[in-house]
Structures are given as structure tokens and as C-alpha cells.
C-alpha positions as CSV (number, residue, x, y, z in Angstrom):
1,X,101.7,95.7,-45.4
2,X,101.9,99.2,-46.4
3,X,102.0,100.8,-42.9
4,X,104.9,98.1,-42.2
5,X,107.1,98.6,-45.2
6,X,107.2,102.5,-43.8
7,X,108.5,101.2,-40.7
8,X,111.0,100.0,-42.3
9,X,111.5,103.4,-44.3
10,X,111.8,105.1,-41.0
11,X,114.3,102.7,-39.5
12,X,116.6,103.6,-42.6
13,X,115.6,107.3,-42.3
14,X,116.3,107.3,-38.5
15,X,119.9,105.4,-39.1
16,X,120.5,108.0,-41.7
17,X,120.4,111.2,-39.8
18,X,122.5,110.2,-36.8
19,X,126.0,111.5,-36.5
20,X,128.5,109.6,-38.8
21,X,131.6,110.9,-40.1
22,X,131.9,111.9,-44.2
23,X,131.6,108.7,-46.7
24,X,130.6,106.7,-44.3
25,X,129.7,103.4,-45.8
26,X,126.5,102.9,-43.2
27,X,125.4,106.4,-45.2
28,X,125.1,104.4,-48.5
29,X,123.9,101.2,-47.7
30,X,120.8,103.7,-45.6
31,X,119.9,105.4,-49.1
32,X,119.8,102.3,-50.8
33,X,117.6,100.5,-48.3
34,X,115.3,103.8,-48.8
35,X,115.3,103.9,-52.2
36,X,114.7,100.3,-52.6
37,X,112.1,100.5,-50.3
38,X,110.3,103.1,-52.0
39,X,110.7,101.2,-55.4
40,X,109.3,98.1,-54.2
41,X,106.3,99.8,-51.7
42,X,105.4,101.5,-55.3
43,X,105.2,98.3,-57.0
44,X,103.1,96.8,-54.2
45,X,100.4,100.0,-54.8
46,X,99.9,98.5,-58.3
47,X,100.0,94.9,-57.5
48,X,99.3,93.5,-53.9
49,X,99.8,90.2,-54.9
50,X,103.5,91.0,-56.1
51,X,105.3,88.4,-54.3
52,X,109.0,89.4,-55.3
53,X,107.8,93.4,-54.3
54,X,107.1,91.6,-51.0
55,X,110.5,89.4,-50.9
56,X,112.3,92.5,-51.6
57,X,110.8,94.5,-49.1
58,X,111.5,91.4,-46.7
59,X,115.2,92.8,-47.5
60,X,115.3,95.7,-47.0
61,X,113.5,95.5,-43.3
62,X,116.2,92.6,-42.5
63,X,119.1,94.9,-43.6
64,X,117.1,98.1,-41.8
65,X,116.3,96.7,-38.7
66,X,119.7,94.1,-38.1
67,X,122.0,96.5,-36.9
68,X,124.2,96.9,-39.9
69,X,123.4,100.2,-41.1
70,X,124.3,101.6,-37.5
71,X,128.0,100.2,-37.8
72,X,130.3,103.3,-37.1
73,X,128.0,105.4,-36.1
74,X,125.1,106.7,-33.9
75,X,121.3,107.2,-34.5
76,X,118.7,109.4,-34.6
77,X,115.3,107.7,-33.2
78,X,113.7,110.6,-32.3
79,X,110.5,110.2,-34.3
80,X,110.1,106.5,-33.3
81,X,110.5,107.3,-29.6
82,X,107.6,109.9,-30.4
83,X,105.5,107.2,-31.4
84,X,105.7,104.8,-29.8
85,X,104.8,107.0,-26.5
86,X,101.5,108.1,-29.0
87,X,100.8,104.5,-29.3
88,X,101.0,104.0,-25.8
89,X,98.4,106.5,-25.1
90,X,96.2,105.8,-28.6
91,X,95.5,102.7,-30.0
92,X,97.0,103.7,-33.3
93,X,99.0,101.7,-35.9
94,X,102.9,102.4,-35.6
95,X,104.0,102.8,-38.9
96,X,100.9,105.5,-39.8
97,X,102.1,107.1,-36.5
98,X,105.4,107.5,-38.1
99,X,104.0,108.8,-41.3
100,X,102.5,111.7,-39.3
101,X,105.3,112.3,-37.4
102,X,108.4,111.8,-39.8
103,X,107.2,115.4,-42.2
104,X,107.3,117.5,-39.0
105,X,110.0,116.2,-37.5
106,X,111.8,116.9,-40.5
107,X,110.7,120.4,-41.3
108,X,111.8,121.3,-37.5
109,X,115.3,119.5,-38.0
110,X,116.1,120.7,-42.4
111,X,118.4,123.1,-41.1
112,X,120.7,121.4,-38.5
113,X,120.7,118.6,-41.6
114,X,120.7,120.5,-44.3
115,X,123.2,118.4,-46.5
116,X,122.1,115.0,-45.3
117,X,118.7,116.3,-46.3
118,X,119.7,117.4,-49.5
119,X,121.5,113.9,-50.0
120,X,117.9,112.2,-49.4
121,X,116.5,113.8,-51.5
122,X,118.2,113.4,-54.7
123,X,119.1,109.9,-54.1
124,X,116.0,108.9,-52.7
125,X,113.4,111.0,-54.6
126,X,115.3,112.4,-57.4
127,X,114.3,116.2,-56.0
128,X,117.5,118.4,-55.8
129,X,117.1,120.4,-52.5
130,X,117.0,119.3,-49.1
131,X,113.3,121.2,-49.0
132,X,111.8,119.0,-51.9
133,X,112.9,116.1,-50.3
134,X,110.5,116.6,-47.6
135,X,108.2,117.2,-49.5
136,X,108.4,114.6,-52.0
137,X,108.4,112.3,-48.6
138,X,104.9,113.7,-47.9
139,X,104.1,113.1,-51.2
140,X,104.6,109.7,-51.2
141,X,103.0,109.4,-47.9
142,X,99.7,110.0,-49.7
143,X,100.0,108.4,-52.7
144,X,100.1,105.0,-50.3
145,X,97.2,106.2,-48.5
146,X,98.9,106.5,-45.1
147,X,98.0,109.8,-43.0
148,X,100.0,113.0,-42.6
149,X,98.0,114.8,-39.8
150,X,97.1,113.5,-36.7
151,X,93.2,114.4,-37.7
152,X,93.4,111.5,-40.1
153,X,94.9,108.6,-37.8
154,X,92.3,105.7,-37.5
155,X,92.4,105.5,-33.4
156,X,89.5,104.6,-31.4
157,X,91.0,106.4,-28.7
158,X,90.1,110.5,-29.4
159,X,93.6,112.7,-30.0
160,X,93.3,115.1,-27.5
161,X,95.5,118.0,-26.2
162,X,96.0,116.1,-23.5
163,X,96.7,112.9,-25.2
164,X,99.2,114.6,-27.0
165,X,101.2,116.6,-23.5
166,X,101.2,113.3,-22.1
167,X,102.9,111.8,-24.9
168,X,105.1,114.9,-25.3
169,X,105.8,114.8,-21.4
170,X,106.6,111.1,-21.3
171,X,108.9,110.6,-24.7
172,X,112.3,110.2,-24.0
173,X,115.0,112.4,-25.7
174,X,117.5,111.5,-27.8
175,X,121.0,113.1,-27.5
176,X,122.3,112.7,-30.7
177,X,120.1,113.5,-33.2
178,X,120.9,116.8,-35.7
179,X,119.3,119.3,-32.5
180,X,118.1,117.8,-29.2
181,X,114.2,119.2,-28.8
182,X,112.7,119.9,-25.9
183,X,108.7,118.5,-24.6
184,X,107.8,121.8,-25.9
185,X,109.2,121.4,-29.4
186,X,107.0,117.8,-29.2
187,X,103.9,119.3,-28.4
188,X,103.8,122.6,-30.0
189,X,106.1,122.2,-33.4
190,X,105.2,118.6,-33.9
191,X,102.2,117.2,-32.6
192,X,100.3,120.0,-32.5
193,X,101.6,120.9,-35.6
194,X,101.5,125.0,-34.9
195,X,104.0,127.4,-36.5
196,X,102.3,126.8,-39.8
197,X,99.3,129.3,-39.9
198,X,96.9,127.5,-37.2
199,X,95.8,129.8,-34.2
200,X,95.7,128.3,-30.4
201,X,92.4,127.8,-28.9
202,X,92.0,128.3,-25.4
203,X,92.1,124.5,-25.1
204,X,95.3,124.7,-26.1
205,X,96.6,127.3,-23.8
206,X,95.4,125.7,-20.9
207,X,96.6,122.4,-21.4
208,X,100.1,124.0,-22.7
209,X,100.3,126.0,-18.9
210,X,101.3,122.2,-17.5
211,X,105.1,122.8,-17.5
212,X,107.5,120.1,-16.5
213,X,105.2,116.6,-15.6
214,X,106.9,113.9,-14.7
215,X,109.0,111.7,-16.7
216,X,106.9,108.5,-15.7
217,X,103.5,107.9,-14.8
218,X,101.9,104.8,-13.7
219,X,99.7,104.9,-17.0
220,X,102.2,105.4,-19.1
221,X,104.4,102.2,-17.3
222,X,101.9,100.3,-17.8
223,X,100.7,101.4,-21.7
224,X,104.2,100.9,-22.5
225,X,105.1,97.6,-21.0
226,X,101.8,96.2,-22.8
227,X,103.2,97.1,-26.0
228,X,105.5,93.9,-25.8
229,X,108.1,95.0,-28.4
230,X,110.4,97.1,-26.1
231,X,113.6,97.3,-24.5
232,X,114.1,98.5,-21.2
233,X,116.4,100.3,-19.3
234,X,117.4,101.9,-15.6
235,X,116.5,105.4,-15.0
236,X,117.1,107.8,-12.0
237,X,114.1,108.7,-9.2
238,X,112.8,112.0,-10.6
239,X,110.4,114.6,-8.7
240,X,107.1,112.8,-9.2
241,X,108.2,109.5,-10.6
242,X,107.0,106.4,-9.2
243,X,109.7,104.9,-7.5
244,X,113.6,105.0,-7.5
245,X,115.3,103.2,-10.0
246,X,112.3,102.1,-11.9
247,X,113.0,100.4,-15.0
248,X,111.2,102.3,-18.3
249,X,110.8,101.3,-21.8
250,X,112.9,103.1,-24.7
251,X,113.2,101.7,-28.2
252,X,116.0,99.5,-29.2
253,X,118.2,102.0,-30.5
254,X,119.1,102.9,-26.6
255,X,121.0,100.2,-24.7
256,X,120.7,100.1,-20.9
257,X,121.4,103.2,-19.4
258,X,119.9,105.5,-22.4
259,X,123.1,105.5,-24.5
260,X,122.5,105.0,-28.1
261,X,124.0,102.0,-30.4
């Protein structure tokens, strides 16, 4: 339940910091899904069996998830196209796959966002710079027991470097998020989480000397189309992809052709 109501946290997250123009009415109704979210996912800590916590979180996910709060605007699903290519490869849950990926995303992105960030955080967590927002957003990550670093994902199927510069090297990009990353800024900056103090094993160097894979792979088709919950949509023949024209799964905020709602 937990894991899920963070889903919908991230969808309101994600809708939040695409590109909208100034008092735009899709910006308020996001903050208010968030912050009711929050409210009602603290509630549900305390009391499981909190039925109107649960009804209200029912809300929020409807209004997150039903396209309104993308009207006049265009999103950033950067983090959910991250995980769901991590889920492809692991057999992790999605919304604790979000919880370890939203922090570091946002830490990468603070200063391309800086004002929406600071918005988020006063409205959502009461904190009054863009910084404490993150970190209250970590915070609260923890105190609902979800994971922050990859280490503490429950998947049966070992996080590896190489694992994580497939999922890197098969995530698409999104265009119009606060900065467009590169496969490197995935793996190094966000799943590997380096920049903050950690040194690089060898392991790590070697597996980071494979430049430029292929978009697709036949393993990742076919992790991806047994995920069930995906859209699809055309893409070009690349240099090592399977076949011209083959049709590859993005999330829903792309239509067909990659162009974002």
C-alpha cells in the first residue's frame, strides 16, 4: 500500500517539474495532490486499517494518474522511465524503485529547478529552500520504511554493475525535463550514486569502459513487454538494434513516436 501511494507521489512529482508556463493551474492542483498524499500516507503509518486515509489516497492517485494535472503543459518522467528499465532487469517493486531513484535524480536536476524546487518544498514539506526539500523527501522516504539506496532494494535478482549499465544503456530519455541527462549521468550520478564521497572499484571502471550499447536488446524487449503495464511506440533501426522499426516500450507519458503528453 505504502510503496503504491509513492507511485502516486512520483506521478505528481513528475507532472510537476515539466515545463509549464508561470501560475499555471496544473502547478497547483500537482502540490496539492502531493501534499495530500503525504498527509494521508502519514495517517496510514499510524493506522493501516484507516479506511478514509485509504479513500483519500484513492483520490489523489485518480487525479495523479488521469491526465488532468498534465493539461497545458509537458512532463518530466525521467525517474519513472529509470525504473521501470530497473524493473525490467530486477525483480524489484516499482514504487521502492522510485523511492531510490527520485532523491538522486533530484539532487542532479536542484539547479536547473531551482524555484519549482523551492516551491515543493515549502508547500509540500513546510522546509523553505529548494535544498531542504530534498531532503525532507528523503526523510520521509524512511520514516515509511521504503529504501533510499539501491543496497537496500528487496530483489532476488543481485544489483550489479552491470545490471545497472544495462538499465542505464536501455532507458529512454526524456526531452523535456529541467536538463536532458545522458546514459552516463544514469549510471554514474544516479544509479551508481558516485559524486558523493564513494571511490570506483576496478569493477566499476571496467564495466563503465562499455560506451554507447545499443538502444535495444532482445533481453530487454522481452523484460519489458512482460511487464504488461506499458505503452508502446515506433522507433528508428539503430547500429546494433534488433530489427528496423521495432516497436519498444516507454511509459505512458510518451505517445507514439516519443513525444511527450
Amino acid at each position: 500500500m505504502i510503496s503504491g501511494a509513492f507511485d502516486t507521489l512520483s506521478h505528481a512529482m513528475e507532472t510537476y517539474l515539466g515545463n509549464s508556463d508561470q501560475d499555471n493551474v496544473s502547478d497547483d492542483l500537482a502540490l496539492a495532490v502531493m501534499r495530500n498524499t503525504v498527509v494521508n500516507m502519514r495517517r496510514l503509518l499510524k493506522n493501516m486499517d484507516d479506511m478514509q486515509a485509504r479513500s483519500n489516497l484513492m483520490w489523489d492517485s485518480a487525479m495523479a494518474e488521469n491526465g488532468i494535472l498534465k493539461v497545458g503543459r509537458v512532463t518530466d518522467f525521467q525517474a519513472h522511465q529509470i525504473e521501470h528499465q530497473l524493473g525490467a532487469f530486477t525483480d524489484c517493486n516499482h514504487g521502492q524503485g522510485l523511492a531510490v531513484i527520485h532523491p538522486a535524480y533530484y539532487r542532479h536536476i536542484l539547479k536547473d529547478a531551482q524555484e519549482k524546487f523551492e516551491r515543493f518544498a515549502k508547500e509540500v514539506f513546510g522546509k523553505d529552500t529548494a535544498e531542504e526539500g530534498i531532503q525532507a523527501l528523503v526523510d520521509f522516504i524512511r520514516e515509511c520504511g521504503l529504501p533510499v539506496k539501491m543496497g537496500e532494494l528487496k530483489s532476488k535478482v543481485e544489483i550489479t554493475p552491470e545490471v545497472l549499465r544495462k538499465v542505464a544503456d536501455t532507458c529512454n530519455i526524456i526531452k523535456c525535463n529541467p536538463r536532458e541527462l545522458t546514459r552516463d549521468d544514469f549510471h554514474g550520478k544516479l544509479l551508481l550514486g558516485r559524486g558523493r564521497g564513494q571511490t570506483k572499484t576496478t569493477q566499476w571502471k571496467e564495466v563503465e569502459k562499455r560506451r554507447h550499447a545499443p538502444f535495444i536488446s532482445e533481453k530487454w524487449l522481452l523484460d519489458m513487454v512482460h511487464t504488461g503495464n506499458l505503452d508502446y511506440h515506433e522507433v528508428p533501426a539503430q547500429a546494433g538494434a534488433v530489427s528496423p522499426g521495432i516497436r519498444t516500450c516507454s511509459s505512458s507519458p510518451l505517445r507514439p513516436g516519443g513525444k511527450a503528453v
